[in-house]
N, C-alpha and C positions, 0 to 999 in steps of 0.2 A: 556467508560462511557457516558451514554446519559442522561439527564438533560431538564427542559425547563424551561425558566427563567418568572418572573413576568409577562409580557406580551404574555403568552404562545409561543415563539418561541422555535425549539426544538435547542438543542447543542449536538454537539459529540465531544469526543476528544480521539483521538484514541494513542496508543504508541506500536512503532515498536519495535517488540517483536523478530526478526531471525536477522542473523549476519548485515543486508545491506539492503535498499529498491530491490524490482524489478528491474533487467536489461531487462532482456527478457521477452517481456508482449505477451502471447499467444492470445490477441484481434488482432494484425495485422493481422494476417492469418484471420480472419473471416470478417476482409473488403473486402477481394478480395473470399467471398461465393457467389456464384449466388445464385437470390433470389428462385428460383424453377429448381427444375432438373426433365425432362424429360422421358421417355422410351427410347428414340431415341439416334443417334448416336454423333449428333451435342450439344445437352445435356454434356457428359463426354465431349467432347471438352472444352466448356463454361469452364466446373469444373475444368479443368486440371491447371491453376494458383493457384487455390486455393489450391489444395491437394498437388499439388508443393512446394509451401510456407508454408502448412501445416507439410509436410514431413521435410521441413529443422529446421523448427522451433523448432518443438517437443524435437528431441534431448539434443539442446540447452538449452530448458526452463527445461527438465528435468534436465540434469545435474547441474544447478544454484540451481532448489529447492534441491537437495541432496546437496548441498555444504551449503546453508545456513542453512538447519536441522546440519548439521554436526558441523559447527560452530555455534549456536544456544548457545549452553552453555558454551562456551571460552568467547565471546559475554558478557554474562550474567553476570559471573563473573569481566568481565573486565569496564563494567558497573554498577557494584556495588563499585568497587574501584574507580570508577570516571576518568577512563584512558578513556573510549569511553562514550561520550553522551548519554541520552538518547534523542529519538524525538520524540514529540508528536506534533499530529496534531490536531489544532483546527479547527469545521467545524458547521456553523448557517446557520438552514433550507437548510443541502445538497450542501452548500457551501463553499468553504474551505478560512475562516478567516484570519487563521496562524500557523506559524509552530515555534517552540520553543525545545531547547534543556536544557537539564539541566543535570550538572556534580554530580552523584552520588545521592545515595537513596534518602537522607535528603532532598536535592535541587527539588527530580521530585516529593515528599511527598508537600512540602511547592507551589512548579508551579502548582500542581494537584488542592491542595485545594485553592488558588488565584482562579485560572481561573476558577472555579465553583461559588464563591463565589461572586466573582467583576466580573466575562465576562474579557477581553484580555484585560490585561494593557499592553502600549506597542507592538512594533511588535515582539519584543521577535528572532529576524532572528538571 
């Protein structure tokens, strides 16, 4: 949900939607990209960390997003009974605010429309 408040500042407040945040973040592998690769031989050398780390990564990151699609709706359910939190993050002009949980529908309806209405009472952690 993005929002801007009186003083035109923009909000976002985002709520995790699959079983768990991110474990495995496929950005590490593209710290270790060379900026330009070559024709030449010394080129695939440069690259050869990266496709390394890219190769081990892959699997991994795959295998989490199929776990978290797959549990995605046991999740859903069991945050609708208020057994697992939901978390929303709040974020003003592209920075992240704060983070808030709230147990079951009623509670993330009521935290939704608060922090819309007043901005972040509270650190809500």
């Amino acid at each position: 949900m993005r929002w801007k408040d009186g003083s035109g500042v923009k909000w976002r407040l985002r709520q995790q939607r699959l079983a768990w945040p991110r474990w495995v973040k496929p950005e590490v592998a593209f710290e270790h990209a060379p900026s330009g690769l070559g024709d030449d031989p010394i080129s695939a050398i440069i690259a050869l960390p990266f496709l390394l780390v890219f190769a081990v990564m892959t699997p991994f990151w795959l295998a989490e997003l199929l776990l978290r699609l797959l549990l995605a709706p046991l999740a859903a359910v069991l945050r609708l009974a208020g057994v697992i939190p939901y978390r929303l993050r709040l974020s003003k002009a592209g920075r992240l605010t704060g983070s808030y949980a709230a147990h079951g529908h009623g509670e993330l309806v009521r935290l939704r429309r608060q922090l819309v209405q007043r901005g972040p009472a509270g650190d809500g952690r």
